[in-house]
N, C-alpha and C positions, 0 to 999 in steps of 0.2 A: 389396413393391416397395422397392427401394433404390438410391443413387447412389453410384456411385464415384467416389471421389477419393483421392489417391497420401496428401495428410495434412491431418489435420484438428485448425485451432489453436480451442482452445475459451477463451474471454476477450480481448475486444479492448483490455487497457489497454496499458499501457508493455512488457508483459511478451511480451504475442501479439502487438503489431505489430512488435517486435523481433525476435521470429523469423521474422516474415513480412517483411521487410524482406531479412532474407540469404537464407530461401528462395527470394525473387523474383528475387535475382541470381546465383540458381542455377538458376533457370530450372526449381524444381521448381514440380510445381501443386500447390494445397493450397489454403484457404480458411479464414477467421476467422467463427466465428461468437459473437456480442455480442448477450449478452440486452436490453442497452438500447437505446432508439431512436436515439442519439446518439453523437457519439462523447466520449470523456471524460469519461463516466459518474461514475467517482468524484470528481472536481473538479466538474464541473457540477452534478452533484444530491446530494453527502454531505459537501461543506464552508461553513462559514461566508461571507458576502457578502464580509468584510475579509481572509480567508485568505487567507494565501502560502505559497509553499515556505518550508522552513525551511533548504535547502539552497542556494547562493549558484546563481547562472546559470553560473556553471563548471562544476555539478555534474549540472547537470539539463539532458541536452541526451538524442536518441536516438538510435543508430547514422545515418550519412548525412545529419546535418540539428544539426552545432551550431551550440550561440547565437553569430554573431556580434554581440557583445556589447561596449559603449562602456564598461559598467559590469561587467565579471566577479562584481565582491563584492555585487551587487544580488539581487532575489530577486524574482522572479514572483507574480504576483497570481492568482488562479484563474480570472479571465478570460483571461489572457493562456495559461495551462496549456491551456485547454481552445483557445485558439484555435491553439496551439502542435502539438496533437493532431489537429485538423480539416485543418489543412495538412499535417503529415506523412501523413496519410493520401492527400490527393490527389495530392501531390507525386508518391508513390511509386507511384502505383494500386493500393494494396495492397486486397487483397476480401475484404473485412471485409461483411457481414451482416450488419444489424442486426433487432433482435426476434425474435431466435432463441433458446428456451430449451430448453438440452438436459438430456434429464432420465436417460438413462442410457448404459455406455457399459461395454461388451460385448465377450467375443470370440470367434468362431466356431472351436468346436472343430473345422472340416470345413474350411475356407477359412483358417481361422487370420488372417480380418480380423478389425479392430476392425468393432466394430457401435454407431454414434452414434444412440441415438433423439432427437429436435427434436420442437418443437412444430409445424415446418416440414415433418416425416418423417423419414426415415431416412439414412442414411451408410455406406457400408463404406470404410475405411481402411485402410491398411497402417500410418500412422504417426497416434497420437493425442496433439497436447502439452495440457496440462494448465497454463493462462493464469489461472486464476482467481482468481489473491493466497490472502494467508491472512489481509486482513481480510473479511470475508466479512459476518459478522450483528451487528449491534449487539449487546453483550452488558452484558445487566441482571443482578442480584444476585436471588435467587429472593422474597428480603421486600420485593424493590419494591411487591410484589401489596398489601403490608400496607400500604400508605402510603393517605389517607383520595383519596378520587374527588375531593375540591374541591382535591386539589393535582397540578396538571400535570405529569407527568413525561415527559422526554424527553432523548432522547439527545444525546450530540454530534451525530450523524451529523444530526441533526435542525433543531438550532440556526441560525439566521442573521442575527440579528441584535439589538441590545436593545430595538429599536421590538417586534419580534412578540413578548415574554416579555412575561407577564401581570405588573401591575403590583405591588407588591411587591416584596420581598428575595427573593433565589435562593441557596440551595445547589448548590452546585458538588462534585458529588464525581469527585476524583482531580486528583493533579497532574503525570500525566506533560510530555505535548505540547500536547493538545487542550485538559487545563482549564483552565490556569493563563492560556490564552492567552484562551479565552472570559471566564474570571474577569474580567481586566486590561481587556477593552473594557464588561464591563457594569460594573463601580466607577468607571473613567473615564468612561460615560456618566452616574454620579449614582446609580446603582442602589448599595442595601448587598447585598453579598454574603459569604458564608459559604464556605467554602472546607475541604474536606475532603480532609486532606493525607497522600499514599499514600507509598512507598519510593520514589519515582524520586529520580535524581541531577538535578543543576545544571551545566553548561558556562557560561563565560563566553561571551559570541558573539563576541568577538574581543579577545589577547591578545597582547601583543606588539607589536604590530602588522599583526596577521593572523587571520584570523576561524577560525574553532575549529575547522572542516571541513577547515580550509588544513594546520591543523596534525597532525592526525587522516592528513590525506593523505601528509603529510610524514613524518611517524613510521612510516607503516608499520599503523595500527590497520587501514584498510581490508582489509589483505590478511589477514588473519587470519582460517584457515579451520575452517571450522564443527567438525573433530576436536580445536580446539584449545582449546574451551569448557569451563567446569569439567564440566558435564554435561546433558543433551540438552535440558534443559528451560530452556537459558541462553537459548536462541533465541528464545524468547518473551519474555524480560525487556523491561520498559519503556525507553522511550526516555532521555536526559535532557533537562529542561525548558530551551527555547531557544525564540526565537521569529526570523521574519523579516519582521515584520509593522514600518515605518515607516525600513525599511531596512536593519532587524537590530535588535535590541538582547535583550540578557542582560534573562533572568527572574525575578529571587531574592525568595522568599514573606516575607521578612523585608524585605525593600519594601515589601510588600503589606499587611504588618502594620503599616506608618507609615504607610501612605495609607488606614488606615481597614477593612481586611477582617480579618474573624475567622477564624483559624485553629484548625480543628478537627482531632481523632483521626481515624482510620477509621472510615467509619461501619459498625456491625456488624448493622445493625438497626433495627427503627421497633416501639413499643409505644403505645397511646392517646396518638396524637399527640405522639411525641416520640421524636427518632430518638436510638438506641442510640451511644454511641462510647469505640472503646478510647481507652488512656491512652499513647500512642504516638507525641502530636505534636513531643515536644521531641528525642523518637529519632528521626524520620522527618526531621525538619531535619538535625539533628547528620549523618545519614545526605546529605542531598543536601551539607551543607557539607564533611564529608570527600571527596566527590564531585570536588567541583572546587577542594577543597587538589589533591589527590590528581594531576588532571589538568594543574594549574600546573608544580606541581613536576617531570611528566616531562616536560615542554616545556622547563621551562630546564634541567633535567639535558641536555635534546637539544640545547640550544642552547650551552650549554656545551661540552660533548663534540665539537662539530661545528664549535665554532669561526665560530656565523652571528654577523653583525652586526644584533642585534635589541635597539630601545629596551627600557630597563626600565623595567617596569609593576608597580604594587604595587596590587591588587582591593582594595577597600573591604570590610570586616569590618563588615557587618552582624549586629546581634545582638536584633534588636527581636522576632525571633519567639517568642524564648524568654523571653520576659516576658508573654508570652500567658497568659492563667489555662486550666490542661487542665481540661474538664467533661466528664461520662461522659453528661450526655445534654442534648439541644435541643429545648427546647417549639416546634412549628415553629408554633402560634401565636401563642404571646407572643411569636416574632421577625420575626411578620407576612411568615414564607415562604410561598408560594403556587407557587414553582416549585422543581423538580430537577432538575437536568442534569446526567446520568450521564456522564462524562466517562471510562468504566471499559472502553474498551475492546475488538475482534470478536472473537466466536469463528470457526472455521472449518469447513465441511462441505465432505468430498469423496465423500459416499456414492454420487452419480450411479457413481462410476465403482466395476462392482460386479466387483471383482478383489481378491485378499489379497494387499495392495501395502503397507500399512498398520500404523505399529508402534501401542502402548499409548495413544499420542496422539493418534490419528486421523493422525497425519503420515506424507505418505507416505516409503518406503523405498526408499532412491535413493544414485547415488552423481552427484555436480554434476546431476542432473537426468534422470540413466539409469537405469531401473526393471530388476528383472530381466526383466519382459516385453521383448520383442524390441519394439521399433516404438514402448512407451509413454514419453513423458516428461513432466516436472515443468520450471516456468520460471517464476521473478516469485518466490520464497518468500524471505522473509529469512531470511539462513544457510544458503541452498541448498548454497553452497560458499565463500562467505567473507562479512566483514561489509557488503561492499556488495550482494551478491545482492537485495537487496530494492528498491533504490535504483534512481530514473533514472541515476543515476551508475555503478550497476554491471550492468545489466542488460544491456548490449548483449554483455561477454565471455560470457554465461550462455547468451545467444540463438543468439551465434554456434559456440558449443560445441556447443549443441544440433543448431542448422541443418547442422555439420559434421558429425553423428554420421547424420540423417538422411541427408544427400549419399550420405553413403559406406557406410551397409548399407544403405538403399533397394538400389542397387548398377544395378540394369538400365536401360541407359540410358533417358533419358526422350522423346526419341521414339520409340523402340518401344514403350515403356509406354505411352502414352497411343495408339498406335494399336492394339493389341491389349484395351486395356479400353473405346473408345468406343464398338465398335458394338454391342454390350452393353446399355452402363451408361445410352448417350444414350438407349436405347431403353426403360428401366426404368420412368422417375419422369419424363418431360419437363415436367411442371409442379411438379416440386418447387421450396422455396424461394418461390416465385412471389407470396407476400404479403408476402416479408422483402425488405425496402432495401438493395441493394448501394452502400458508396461512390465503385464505379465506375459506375452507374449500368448495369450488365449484368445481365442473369439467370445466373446459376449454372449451365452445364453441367458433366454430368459428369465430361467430359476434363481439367479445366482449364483451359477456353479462355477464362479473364476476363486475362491477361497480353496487354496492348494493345502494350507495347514485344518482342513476342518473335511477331510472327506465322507466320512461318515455321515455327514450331516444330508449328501447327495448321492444316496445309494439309487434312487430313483430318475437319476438327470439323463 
């Protein structure tokens, strides 16, 4: 027994309400289904208490609903995200499901629908977008296992604050986004920390007189599309370390190294009690410091060339890191660590969907988010089709791509559709969904009859 519905958005974050957003003023039916109870799942339950965006409230708005905002160059706190996410949902009536975990996703060689199995039941489909990010599982190093049971390990995704970190010094491994920023609040609260310093880069958070995102937008980086990467695996590259945590301010580990934190190599490893580290730290700075030469320089090359009227600013040449002594290993009890916090990053699983969509990477094979399957797509991946694809900032061009593409090969208008598939479909599964939370507060038919602004369209449901 199964239900029909014309498309079915699987991940209710930034990524599926976006598409669900232009589908609704298309007046297609379709439905979001969201494993978590809530909405904003990943700000609510997988970032720290003091989190913010790191991208200014210019950037982070979502189709139909931006931030009128006093402060543009300001930056959202993860309550404010999550409540930012609660209202776009009501606002729009968008039917988003919650507690729905789908675990496979199918297609009938005879009907040539998609087939969604839920923990809810089942779906047939004609269009299935694929919502789900590509951070997906927290991802640990395989010798975490080696680390002794009396020392704590946990993720970023974990972290919230330095009251809950067991007493003691902390290692911090990784410095993209996550750790440097965790690092920064447990040494500022008094805690000694350890800091275990990977390849990412350094941005200044604001240059010129304009915050680095401003400038990123202005140049032209955002548009650069994912064919124009050195090669496939660029897409995955780490971020660089920036924070928007007290209003914004620049990250540099050679700070970090005058306010008292040790900086370490990669860690490669843990043996009786003492973790492994390559000799890579003085490279891995010089590495984030040409970072952001590198990004100065094509700013005022821009600002030159263009003829803007922008103060000149000369960044502080920090050099404290490299006076660090390199050691290839840390007694993690003679430094009286008792915590880890993997700051290393998700991996991603798309195996639900059991179709050969998929290249060498697990990623799937698409072009902006069009599969060669008819009907399937991909939405929310960083590098989908340029550098913001990943981004509140770039997601809405990605949704509405997609939502167009539905529009217009769905093709058969949609009330004839939904009157030829109701008496059917309504007849299938009438209590399906029926334990899962709509945020319209409806039960799920088959037809699509959760669109409260468009009744007319279900004089037949």
């Amino acid at each position: 027994m199964s239900t029909y519905i014309e498309t079915v958005i699987i991940g209710g974050g930034q990524a599926g309400l976006a598409v669900s957003y232009y589908l609704s003023h298309q007046d297609r039916p379709h439905v979001v289904l969201e494993q978590a109870e809530q909405a904003g799942n990943a700000w609510r339950n997988h970032r720290w208490d003091s989190f913010t965006l790191n991208t200014p409230n210019w950037q982070s708005s979502l189709p139909g609903a931006e931030i009128a905002s006093a402060n543009p160059d300001g930056f959202r706190s993860r309550d404010e995200v999550v409540k930012y996410f609660e209202e776009y949902i009501e606002r729009f009536h968008l039917p988003v499901h919650y507690g729905v975990r789908v675990h496979r996703v199918t297609r009938s060689e005879t009907s040539h629908r998609y087939v969604v199995e839920t923990s809810g039941g089942t779906f047939e489909a004609q269009n299935v977008v694929i919502a789900t990010g590509l951070y997906q599982k927290p991802k640990l190093p395989a010798f975490s296992a080696d680390f002794s049971a009396q020392i704590r390990q946990i993720h970023s995704d974990e972290y919230r604050n330095p009251q809950s970190v067991p007493a003691g010094a902390v290692l911090v491994v990784g410095s993209a986004q996550s750790g440097p920023q965790i690092a920064e609040e447990l040494y500022q609260s008094g805690r000694k920390v350890y800091l275990s310093v990977s390849r990412a880069g350094r941005v200044p958070r604001r240059y010129r007189g304009k915050d680095a995102n401003w400038w990123h937008d202005r140049i032209g980086d955002y548009e650069r599309t994912v064919d124009q990467l050195p090669s496939p695996q660029a897409k995955f590259a780490s971020k660089p370390m920036i924070s928007g945590t007290n209003g914004g301010h620049t990250l540099n580990l050679h700070q970090f190294a005058r306010d008292g934190v040790a900086l370490l190599g990669r860690v490669q490893g843990v043996k009786d009690g003492r973790v492994i580290l390559a000799q890579d730290l003085r490279e891995n700075l010089a590495r984030a410091d040409k970072f952001e030469d590198d990004f100065v320089k094509t700013i005022d090359e821009f600002i030159k060339k263009n003829g803007l009227d922008a103060p000149q600013e000369l960044l502080p040449k920090l050099r404290d890191g490299y006076n660090v002594e390199q050691v290839s290993e840390l007694d993690l009890r003679a430094a009286n660590i008792n915590t880890v916090i993997w700051a290393t990053g998700y991996s991603f699983d798309f195996s639900m969907v059991r179709l050969p969509i998929f290249d060498g990477d697990g990623y799937p094979i698409q072009k902006r988010g069009i599969t060669g399957y008819s009907g399937l797509y991909f939405v929310g991946l960083p590098w989908l089709h340029d550098a913001k694809s990943g981004l509140l900032f770039g997601v809405a061009a990605d949704a509405a791509y997609i939502a167009s593409a539905i529009n217009r090969e769905t093709g058969q208008p949609l009330a004839d559709k939904i009157t030829e598939e109701t008496s059917t479909a309504s007849k299938s599964n009438p209590e399906f969904l029926a334990g899962s939370r709509s945020s319209s507060g409806l039960l799920l038919v088959s037809s699509g009859c959760h669109f409260r602004d468009a009744p007319h369209l279900f004089a037949n449901c």
